[in-house]
C-alpha positions in Angstrom: 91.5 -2.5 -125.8 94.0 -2.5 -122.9 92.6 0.7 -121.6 89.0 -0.6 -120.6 90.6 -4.4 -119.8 88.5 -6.3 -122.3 90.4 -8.8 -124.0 89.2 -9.1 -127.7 91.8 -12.2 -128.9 92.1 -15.9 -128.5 96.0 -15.1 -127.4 94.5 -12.3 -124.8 92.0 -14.9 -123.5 94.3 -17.4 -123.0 96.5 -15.2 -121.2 94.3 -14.0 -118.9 92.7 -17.5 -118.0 96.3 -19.0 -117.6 96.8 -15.7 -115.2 93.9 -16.2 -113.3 94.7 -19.9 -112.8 97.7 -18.9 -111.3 96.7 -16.3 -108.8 94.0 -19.1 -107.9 97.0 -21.5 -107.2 99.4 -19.5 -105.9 96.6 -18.0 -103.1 97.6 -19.4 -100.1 95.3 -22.3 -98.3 93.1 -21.6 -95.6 95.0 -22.9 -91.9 92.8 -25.3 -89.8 91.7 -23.8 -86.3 91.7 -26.2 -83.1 88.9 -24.5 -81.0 88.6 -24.8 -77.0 86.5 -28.2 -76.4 84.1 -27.8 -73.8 82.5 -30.0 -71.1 84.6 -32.7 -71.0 84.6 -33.7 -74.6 88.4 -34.4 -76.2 89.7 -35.1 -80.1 90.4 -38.5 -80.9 92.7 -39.6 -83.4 91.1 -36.8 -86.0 91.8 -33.8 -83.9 88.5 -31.4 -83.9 89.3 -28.2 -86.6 87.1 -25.6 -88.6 87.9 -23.3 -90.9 86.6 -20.3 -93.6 87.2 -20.7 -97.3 87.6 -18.1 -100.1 84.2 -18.6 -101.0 82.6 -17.8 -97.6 82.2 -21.9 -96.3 83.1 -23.0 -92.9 84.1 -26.2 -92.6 83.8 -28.6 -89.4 86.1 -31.9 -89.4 87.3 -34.4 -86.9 86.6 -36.7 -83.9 85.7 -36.6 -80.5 85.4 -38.8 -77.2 84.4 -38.9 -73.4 81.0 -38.2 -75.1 78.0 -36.0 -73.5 75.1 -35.9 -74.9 72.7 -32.6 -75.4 76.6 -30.4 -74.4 78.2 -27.6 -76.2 81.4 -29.4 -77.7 83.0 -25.8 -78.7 81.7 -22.4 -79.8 82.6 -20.8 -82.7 84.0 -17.3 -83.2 82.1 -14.0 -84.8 82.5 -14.5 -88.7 82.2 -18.3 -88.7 78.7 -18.9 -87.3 75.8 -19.5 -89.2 72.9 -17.3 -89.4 70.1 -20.4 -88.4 70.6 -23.5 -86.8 72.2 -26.3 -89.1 71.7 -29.9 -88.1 73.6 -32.5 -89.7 74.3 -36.4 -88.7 77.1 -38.2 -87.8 78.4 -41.5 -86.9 79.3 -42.7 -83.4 80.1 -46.0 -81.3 77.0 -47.1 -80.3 74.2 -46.2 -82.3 75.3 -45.4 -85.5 73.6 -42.4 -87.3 73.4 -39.7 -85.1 72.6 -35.7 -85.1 74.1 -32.7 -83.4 73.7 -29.1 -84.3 75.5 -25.5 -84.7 73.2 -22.3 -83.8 73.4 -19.0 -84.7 75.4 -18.4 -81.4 78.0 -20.3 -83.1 77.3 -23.2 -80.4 78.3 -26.9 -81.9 76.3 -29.1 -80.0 76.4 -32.6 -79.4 73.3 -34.8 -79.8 72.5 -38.0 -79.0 74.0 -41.3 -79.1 77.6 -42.9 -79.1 79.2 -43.0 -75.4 83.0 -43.1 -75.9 83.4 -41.3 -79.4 82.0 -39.3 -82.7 83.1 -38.8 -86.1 81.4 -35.7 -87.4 83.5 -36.1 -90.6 83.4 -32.6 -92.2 80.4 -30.4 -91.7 80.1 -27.9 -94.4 77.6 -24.3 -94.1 77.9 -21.4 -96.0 78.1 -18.0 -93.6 79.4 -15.2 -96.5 
């Protein structure tokens, strides 16, 4: 019945899916923030960006260079950090496979290896 918002019908399902879709589509997308770099570190040709989804993910994408190793890159705001450390790997220059780290604090550090530049790709946690 319309008054408690069930839908009881093929035709009342349909319309709500199809509605639903299209709030889902027309919701506007998430911008991409540019945070401070720290300690020397600069983007390279994927500029350094994070953002929150919908669903309560923070993503981490890009490059840097003028590598440091064991430095805070950038630190994250209130609302996008996580709520323990997450360590995930990336590639750089010189050695490959490497690891850096975000903390609590919202602190994305660097680990070790690569001397000119890092690809961190896109670092994905989940902070609510």
């Amino acid at each position: 019945t319309a008054e408690s918002g069930r839908v009881t019908t093929f035709a009342g399902y349909n319309a709500r899916i199809t509605g639903l879709e299209n709030e889902k589509a027309n919701k506007a997308q998430v911008e991409l923030i540019t945070p401070t770099l720290l300690n020397g570190f600069t983007s390279a040709s994927l500029p350094m960006r994070y953002k929150k989804d919908s669903l309560g993910f923070v993503h981490i994408q890009g490059q840097v260079e003028n590598i440091t190793t064991n430095k805070t890159v950038f630190v994250l705001p209130v609302g996008y950090r996580p709520d323990r450390r997450v360590l995930f790997s990336h590639v750089s220059d010189l050695t490959g496979v490497n690891y850096s780290l975000v903390d609590s604090a919202g602190t994305f550090n660097y680990g070790i290896g690569g001397i000119s530049w890092a690809d961190f790709g896109e670092v994905i946690f989940y902070v609510g």
